[in-house]
C-alpha positions in Angstrom: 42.8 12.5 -30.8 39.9 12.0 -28.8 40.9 8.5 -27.6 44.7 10.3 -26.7 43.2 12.7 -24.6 40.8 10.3 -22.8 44.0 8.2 -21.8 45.8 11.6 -20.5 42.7 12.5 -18.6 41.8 9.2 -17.1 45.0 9.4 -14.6 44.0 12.4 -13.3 40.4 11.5 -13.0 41.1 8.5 -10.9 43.6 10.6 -8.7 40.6 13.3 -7.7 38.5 10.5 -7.2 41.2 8.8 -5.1 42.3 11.8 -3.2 38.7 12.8 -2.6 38.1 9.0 -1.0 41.2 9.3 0.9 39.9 12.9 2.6 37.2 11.7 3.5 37.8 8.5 5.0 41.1 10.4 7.0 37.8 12.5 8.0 35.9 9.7 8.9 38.8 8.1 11.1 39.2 11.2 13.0 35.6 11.8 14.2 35.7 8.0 15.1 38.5 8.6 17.7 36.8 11.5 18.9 33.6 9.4 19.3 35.9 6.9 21.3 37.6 9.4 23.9 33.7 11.1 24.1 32.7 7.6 24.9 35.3 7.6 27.4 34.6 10.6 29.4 30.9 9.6 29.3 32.1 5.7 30.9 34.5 8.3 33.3 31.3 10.1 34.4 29.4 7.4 35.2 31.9 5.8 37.2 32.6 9.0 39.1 28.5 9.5 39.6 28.0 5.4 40.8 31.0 6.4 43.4 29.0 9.5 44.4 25.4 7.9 44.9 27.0 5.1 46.6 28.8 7.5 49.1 25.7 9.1 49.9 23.6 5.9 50.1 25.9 5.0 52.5 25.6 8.3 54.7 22.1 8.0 54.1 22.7 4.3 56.0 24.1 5.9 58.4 22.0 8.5 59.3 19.3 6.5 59.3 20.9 4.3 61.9 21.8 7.8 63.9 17.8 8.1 63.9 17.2 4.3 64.9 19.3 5.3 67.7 17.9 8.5 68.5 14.7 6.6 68.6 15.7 4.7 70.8 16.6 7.8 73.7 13.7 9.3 72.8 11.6 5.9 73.3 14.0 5.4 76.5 13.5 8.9 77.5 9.5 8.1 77.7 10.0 5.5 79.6 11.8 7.3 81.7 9.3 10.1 81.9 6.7 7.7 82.7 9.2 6.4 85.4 9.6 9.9 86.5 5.3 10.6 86.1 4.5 8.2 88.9 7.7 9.0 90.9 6.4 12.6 90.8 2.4 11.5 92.0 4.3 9.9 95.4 6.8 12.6 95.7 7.3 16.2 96.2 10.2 16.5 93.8 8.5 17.0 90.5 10.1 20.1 89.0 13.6 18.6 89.1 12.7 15.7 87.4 11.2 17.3 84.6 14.0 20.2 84.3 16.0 17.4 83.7 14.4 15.4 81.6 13.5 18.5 79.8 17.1 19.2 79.3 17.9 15.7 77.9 15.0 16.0 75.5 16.6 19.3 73.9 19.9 17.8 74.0 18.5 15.0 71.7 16.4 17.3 69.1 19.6 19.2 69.0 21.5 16.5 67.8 18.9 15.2 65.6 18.6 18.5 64.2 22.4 18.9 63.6 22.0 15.1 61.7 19.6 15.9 59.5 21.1 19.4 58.5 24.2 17.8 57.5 22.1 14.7 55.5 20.4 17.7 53.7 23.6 19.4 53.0 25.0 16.8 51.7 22.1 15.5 49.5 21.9 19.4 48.2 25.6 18.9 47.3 25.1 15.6 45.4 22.3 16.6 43.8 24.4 20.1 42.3 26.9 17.6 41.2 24.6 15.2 39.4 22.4 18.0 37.2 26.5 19.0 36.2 27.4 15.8 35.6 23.4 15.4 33.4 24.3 19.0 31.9 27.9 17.0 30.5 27.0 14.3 29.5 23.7 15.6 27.7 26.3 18.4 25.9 28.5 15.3 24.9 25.7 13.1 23.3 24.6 15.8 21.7 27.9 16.8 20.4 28.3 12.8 19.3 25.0 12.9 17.6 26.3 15.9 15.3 29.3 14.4 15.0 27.7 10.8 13.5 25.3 12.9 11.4 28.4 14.5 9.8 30.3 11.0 9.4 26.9 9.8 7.7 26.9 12.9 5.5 30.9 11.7 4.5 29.7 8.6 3.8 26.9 9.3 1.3 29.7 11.7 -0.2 32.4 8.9 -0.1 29.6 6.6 -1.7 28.7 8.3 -4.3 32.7 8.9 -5.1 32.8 5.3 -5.3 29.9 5.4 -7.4 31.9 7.8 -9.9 34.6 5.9 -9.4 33.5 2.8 -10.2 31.9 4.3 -13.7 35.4 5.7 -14.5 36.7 2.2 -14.1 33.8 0.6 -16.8 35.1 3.3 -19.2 38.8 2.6 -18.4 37.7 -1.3 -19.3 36.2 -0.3 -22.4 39.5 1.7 -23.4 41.6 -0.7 -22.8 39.9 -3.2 -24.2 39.8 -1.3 -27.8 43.5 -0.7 -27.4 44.7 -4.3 -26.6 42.3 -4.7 -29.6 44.0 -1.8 -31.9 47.7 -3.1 -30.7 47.5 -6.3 -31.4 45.5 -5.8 -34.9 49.0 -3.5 -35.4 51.2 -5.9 -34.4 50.2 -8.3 -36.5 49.8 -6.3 -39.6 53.6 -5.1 -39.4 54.4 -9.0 -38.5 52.8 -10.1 -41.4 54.2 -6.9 -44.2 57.5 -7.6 -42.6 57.3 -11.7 -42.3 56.8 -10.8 -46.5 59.6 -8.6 -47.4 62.1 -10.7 -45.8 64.2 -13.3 -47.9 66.3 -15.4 -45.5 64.0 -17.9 -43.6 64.9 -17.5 -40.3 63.6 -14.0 -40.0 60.4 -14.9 -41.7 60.2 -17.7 -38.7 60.6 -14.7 -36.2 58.0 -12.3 -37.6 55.5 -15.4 -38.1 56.0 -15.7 -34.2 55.3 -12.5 -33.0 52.3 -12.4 -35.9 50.8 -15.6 -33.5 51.6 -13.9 -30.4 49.7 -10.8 -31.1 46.4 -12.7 -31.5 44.2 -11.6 -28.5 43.3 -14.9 -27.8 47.0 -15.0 -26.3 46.0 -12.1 -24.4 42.8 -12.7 -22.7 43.0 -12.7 -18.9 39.0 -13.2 -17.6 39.5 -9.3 -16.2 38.2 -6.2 -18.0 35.7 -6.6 -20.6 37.2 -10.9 -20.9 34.2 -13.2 -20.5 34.3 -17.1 -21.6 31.9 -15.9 -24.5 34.3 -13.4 -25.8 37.0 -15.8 -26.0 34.7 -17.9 -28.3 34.4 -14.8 -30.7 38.3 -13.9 -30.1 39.0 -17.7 -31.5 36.6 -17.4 -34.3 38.5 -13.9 -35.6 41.8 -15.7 -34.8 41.1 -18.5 -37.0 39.3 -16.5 -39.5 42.7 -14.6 -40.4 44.7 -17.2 -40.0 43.3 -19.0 -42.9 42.1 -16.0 -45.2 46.3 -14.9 -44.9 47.3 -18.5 -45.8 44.6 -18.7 -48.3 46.1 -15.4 -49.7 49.6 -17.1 -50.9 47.3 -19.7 -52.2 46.3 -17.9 -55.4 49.9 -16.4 -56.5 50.6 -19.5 -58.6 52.5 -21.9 -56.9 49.8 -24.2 -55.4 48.9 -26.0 -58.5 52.7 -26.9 -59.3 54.1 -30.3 -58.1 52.9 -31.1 -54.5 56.2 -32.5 -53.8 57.9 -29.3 -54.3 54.5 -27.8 -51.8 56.6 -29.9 -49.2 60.2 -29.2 -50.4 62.0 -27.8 -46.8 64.4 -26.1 -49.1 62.3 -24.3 -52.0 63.6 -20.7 -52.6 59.7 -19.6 -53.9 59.2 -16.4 -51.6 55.3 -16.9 -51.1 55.5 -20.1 -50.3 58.0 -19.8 -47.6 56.1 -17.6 -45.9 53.4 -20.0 -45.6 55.9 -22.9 -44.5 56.7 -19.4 -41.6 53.3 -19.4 -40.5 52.9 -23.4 -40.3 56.2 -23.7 -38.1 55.1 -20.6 -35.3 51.5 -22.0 -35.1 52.4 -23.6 -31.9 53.7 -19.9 -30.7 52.4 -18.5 -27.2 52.9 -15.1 -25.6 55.6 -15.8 -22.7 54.5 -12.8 -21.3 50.7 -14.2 -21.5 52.4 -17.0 -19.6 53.8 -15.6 -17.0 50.4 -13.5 -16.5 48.9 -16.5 -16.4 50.6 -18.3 -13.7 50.5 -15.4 -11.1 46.9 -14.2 -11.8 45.9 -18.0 -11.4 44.0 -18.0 -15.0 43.7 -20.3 -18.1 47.0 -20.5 -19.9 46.7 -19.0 -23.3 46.3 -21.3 -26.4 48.1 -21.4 -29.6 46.8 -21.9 -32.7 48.2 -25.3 -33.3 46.5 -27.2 -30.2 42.9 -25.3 -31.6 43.3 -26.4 -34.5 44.0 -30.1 -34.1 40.9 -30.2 -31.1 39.0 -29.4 -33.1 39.8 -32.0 -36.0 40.3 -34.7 -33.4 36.4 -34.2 -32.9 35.5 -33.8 -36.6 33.2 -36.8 -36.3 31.2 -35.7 -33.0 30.8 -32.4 -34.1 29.9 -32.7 -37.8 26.7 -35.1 -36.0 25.6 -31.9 -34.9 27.4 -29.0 -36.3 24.4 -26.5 -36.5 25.1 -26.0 -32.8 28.4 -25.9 -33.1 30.4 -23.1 -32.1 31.9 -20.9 -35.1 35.4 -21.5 -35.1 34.8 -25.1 -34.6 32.5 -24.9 -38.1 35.5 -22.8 -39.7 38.0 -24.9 -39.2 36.3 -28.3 -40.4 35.2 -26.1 -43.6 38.8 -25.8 -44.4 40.2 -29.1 -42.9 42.3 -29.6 -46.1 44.4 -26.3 -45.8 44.9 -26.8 -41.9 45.7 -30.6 -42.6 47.9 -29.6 -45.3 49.8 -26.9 -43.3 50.4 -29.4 -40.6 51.9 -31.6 -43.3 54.3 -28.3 -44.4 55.1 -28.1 -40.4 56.8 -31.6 -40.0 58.4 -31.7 -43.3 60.3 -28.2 -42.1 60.9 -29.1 -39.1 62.7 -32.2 -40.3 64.5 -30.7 -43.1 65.9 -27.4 -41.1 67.1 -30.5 -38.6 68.7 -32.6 -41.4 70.7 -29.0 -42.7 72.2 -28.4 -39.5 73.5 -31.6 -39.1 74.8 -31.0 -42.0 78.7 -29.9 -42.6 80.0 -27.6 -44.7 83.2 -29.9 -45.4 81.0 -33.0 -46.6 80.1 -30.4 -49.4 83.0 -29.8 -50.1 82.8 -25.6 -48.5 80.0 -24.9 -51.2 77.4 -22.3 -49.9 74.5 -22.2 -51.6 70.9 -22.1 -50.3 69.3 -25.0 -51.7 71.4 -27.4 -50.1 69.0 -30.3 -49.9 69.2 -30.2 -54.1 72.9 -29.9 -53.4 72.8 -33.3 -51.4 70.8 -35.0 -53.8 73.6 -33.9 -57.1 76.5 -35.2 -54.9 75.4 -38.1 -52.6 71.8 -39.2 -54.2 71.7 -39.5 -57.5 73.6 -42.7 -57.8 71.6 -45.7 -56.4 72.8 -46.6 -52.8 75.4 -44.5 -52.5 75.0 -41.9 -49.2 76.7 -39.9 -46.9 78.1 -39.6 -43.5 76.8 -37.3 -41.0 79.8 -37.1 -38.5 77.8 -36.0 -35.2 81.0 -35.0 -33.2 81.2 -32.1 -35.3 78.2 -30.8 -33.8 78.2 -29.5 -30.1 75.8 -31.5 -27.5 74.1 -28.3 -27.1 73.2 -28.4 -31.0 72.4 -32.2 -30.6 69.8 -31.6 -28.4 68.0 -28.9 -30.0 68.1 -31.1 -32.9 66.7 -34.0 -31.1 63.5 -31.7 -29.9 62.7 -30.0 -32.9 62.6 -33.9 -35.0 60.7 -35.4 -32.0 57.9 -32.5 -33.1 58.2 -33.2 -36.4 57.5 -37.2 -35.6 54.4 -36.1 -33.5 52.9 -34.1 -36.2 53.2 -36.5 -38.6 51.7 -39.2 -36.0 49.1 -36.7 -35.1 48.0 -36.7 -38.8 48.3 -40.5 -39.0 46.1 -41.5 -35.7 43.3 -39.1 -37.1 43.2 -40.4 -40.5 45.2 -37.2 -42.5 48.0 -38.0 -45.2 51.2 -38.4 -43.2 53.3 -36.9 -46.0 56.6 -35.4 -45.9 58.9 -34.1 -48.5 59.9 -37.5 -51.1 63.9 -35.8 -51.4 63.9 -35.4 -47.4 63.0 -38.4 -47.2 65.5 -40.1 -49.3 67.7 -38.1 -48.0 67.7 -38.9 -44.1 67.1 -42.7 -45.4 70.5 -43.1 -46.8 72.3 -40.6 -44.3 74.9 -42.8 -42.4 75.4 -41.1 -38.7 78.6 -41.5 -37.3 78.4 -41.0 -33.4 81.7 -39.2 -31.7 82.4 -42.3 -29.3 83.1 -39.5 -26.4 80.9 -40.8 -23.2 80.3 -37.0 -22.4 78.1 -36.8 -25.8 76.7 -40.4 -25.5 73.7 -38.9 -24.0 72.8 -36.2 -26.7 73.8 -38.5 -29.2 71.3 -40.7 -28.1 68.5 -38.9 -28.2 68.6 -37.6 -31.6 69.4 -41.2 -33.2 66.4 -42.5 -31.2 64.1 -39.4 -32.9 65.9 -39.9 -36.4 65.1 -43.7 -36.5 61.8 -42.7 -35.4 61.3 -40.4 -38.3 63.3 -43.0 -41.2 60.3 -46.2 -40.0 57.7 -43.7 -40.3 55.1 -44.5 -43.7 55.5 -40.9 -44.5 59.2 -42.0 -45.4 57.8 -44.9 -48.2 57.0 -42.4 -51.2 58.0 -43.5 -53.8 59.9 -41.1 -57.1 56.6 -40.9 -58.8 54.8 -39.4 -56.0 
C-alpha cells in the first residue's frame, strides 16, 4: 500500500515542484525586462544630459569669445583714452572727450553685464536640470538594485526547488527500479506456471518467449539506477534461474531414460517439452527493448543464447584464470553440460518442427495424430531404403522460406557446437528421417527461388556428422 500511494503522490509532487520553478522563473523573466527598459531610460538620460552639457559648453564658447571681444573695446577704448589724454594736455576740449568716452565705457559694461547675466542664467538652468536628471537616475539604480536583490532571493528559492526536485527524481529512480524489478519477476513467474499447464507445443513456445523477454537484462537502458556493474549482477540472476528452472524438469524422471528419446522433436512427455520451450526462445529479445534501444542510442539488449555461447567460446581463457572471473561467466562453465545439452535439444527442434511442416497430410494418408515423426518411421522407415516424397509445391513460398530460416539456425547450432568441441547430436529418427526424404521441387520459376534456399539448408543439415548415428546410439 505504501509503495501505491508513493506512485499516486509522486505526480503531484513533481507538478508543485514544477509549477513552483515555472513561477518563479516567469518572475525572474519579468524583472529582467524591467531591468532592460530601466537600463534604457538610464542610456536615454545620459544622452539627453551629454546634449545638454554640450549646448552649454558651446554658449560657454561663445560667451567667452563675446568677452575676447569686449576686451578687445575696452583695450581699444584705452588706447583711445590715452589718444584722447594727450590730445586733452594740448587742447582745451577735455570734458567732451571724456563725456564721450565715458559714455562708450558704460555702454560696454552694460553689455558685458547683460552677457554674463544670461551665461549665469543659463548655467543655473542647467545645473536645476542635471541634480533632476542625478535625483532620476539615482531613484532608478536604486530601484534596480532592489529589484536584482529580489531576482537573487528567486534564485536561491528556485535552487533549492531544484534541489528538492532533483531528490524526488533519486526516489522516483529507486521506485522504478524495484518495479521494473517486481514486473518482470511477475512476468516471468506467470510465463513459466503457464508455459507448464499448457499441452500443445506451440503455446509452450510462446510463453517460453515472453519468460526470456521479461529478464531485466532485456530491459536495462544505462538511465535510472542502470550502471555497467548492475548489468553484470542482472546477467548473473538471469542465468542463475535459467538453469535452476531447467534443472527443475531434470529430476522428474525422464532424464535418465534413453538420450535419444532426450532429443526426440516429437516426444509427447510434458516436462520435457517444456524444456525443448525454453531451449528454442533462448535466442528471444524484447522488441520493445529494441526499439528503445535504437532511439535512446544504447547497447542493444542480449538474449540468453548469445551469453551463453560467449561465454563457452572462451572456456579455455577464462578457466586460466577463473577466480577473477565474473559470476555468471563462472555459472555458466559450472554447468557447461546442461547449457551444451540444451543447445543440442534447440537444433534437433528446430529441425524436426521444419521436417513436420513440410510434411502433408495426404502422404499419411489424412491421419492426425501428434507423434507424427513415429508415424513416419511405421509407414516409410521401417523397411530398409524405402522413403518418401516431400512434394514442395504443396507448400506456399511464404512457408518455404520460413522453413529455410528456421533449418539454417538449426545448422548453425549444431556447427556452433562442433567448432567449439560440443557433441553435435541431433535426434537418430530425425535424422533418418530427412536422410531418406526425397524432395520434389514444383518446377514453377516463381518458387525456384524459395525452393532453393531450403534444399541448400536441408543438404546442409543431411552432410552434417550429427546425421551419422547410428541405430545403437
Amino acid at each position: 500500500m505504501k509503495n501505491k500511494l508513493s506512485w499516486i503522490l509522486i505526480p503531484s509532487l513533481l507538478s508543485n515542484f514544477g509549477c513552483g520553478i515555472t513561477k518563479n522563473m516567469d518572475e525572474m523573466n519579468a524583472t529582467t525586462v524591467k531591468m532592460a527598459e530601466t537600463t534604457q531610460k538610464m542610456v536615454d538620460l545620459m544622452g539627453e544630459m551629454k546634449s545638454e552639457i554640450k549646448t552649454t559648453n558651446k554658449e560657454v564658447v561663445g560667451m567667452s569669445k563675446k568677452l575676447d571681444t569686449t576686451n578687445k573695446s575696452v583695450g581699444e577704448m584705452g588706447k583711445k583714452l590715452d589718444k584722447t589724454n594727450q590730445g586733452l594736455i594740448g587742447r582745451n576740449g577735455m570734458s567732451e572727450q571724456m563725456g564721450k568716452m565715458t559714455g562708450l565705457m558704460e555702454a560696454g559694461f552694460e553689455l558685458l553685464s547683460g552677457e554674463m547675466k544670461g551665461m549665469h542664467a543659463d548655467l543655473k538652468e542647467t545645473n536645476t536640470e542635471m541634480k533632476g536628471m542625478r535625483t532620476e537616475v539615482v531613484g532608478e539604480i536604486k530601484q534596480m538594485g532592489t529589484e536584482v536583490s529580489g531576482m537573487s532571493n528567486k534564485l536561491t528559492d528556485t535552487n533549492l526547488q531544484v534541489q528538492e526536485a532533483t531528490k524526488a527524481a533519486k526516489h522516483i529512480d529507486s521506485l522504478v527500479d524495484h518495479a521494473r524489478q517486481g514486473v518482470a519477476s511477475l512476468i516471468r513467474e506467470q510465463s513459466r506456471d503457464q508455459l507448464e499447464s499448457h499441452s500443445d507445443m506451440a503455446d509452450k513456445i510462446s510463453e517460453a518467449s515472453k519468460y526470456f523477454m521479461a529478464f531485466e537484462i532485456q530491459l536495462y537502458s544505462e538511465g535510472f539506477t542502470d550502471t555497467p556493474e548492475k548489468l553484470d549482477m542482472l546477467v548473473l540472476n538471469a542465468v542463475e534461474e535459467l538453469i535452476r528452472h531447467s534443472q527443475s524438469y531434470f529430476s522428474r524422471g525422464w532424464f535418465d531414460d534413453d538420450r535419444q528419446r532426450m532429443l526426440n522433436p516429437n516426444s509427447n512427455d510434458d516436462v520435457y517439452k517444456n524444456l525443448a520451450a525454453l531451449a528454442l526462445t533462448m535466442d528471444a529479445i524484447n522488441p520493445n527493448a529494441e526499439l528503445a534501444a535504437d532511439r535512446t542510442r544504447t547497447p542493444k539488449p542480449r538474449n540468453m543464447l548469445s551469453i551463453i555461447q560467449e561465454v563457452l567460446e572462451k572456456k579455455a581463457e577464462i578457466n586460466q584464470n577463473v577466480v577473477h572471473a565474473k559470476l555468471h561467466k563462472q555459472r555458466i562453465l559450472d554447468d557447461e553440460a546442461l547449457l551444451v545439452y540444451m543447445i543440442q535439444v534447440r537444433a534437433s527442434w528446430l529441425a524436426g518442427i521444419i521436417l513436420q511442416r513440410l510434411t502433408s497430410d495426404d502422404m499419411m494418408n489424412g491421419i492426425k495424430e501428434k507423434n507424427w515423426l513415429s508415424l513416419i518411421d511405421d509407414l516409410f522407415l521401417s523397411r530398409e531404403g524405402h522413403g518418401f516424397d516431400v512434394d514442395l509445391g504443396t507448400r506456399t513460398p511464404a512457408r518455404l522460406e520460413s522453413c529455410a530460416f528456421f533449418l539454417a539456425e538449426a545448422n548453425r547450432n549444431l556447427e556452433w557446437l562442433s567448432r567449439y568441441g560440443h557433441p553435435a547430436k541431433v535426434d537418430n529418427l530425425l535424422a533418418r528421417a530427412y536422410r531418406q526424404a526425397k524432395l520434389i521441387p514444383s518446377g514453377d520459376p516463381a518458387r525456384d527461388e524459395a525452393e532453393k534456399k531450403l534444399l541448400e539448408q536441408i543438404e546442409k543439415f543431411k552432410q552434417h556428422p550429427a546425421n551419422g548415428f547410428t541405430e545403437s546410439l
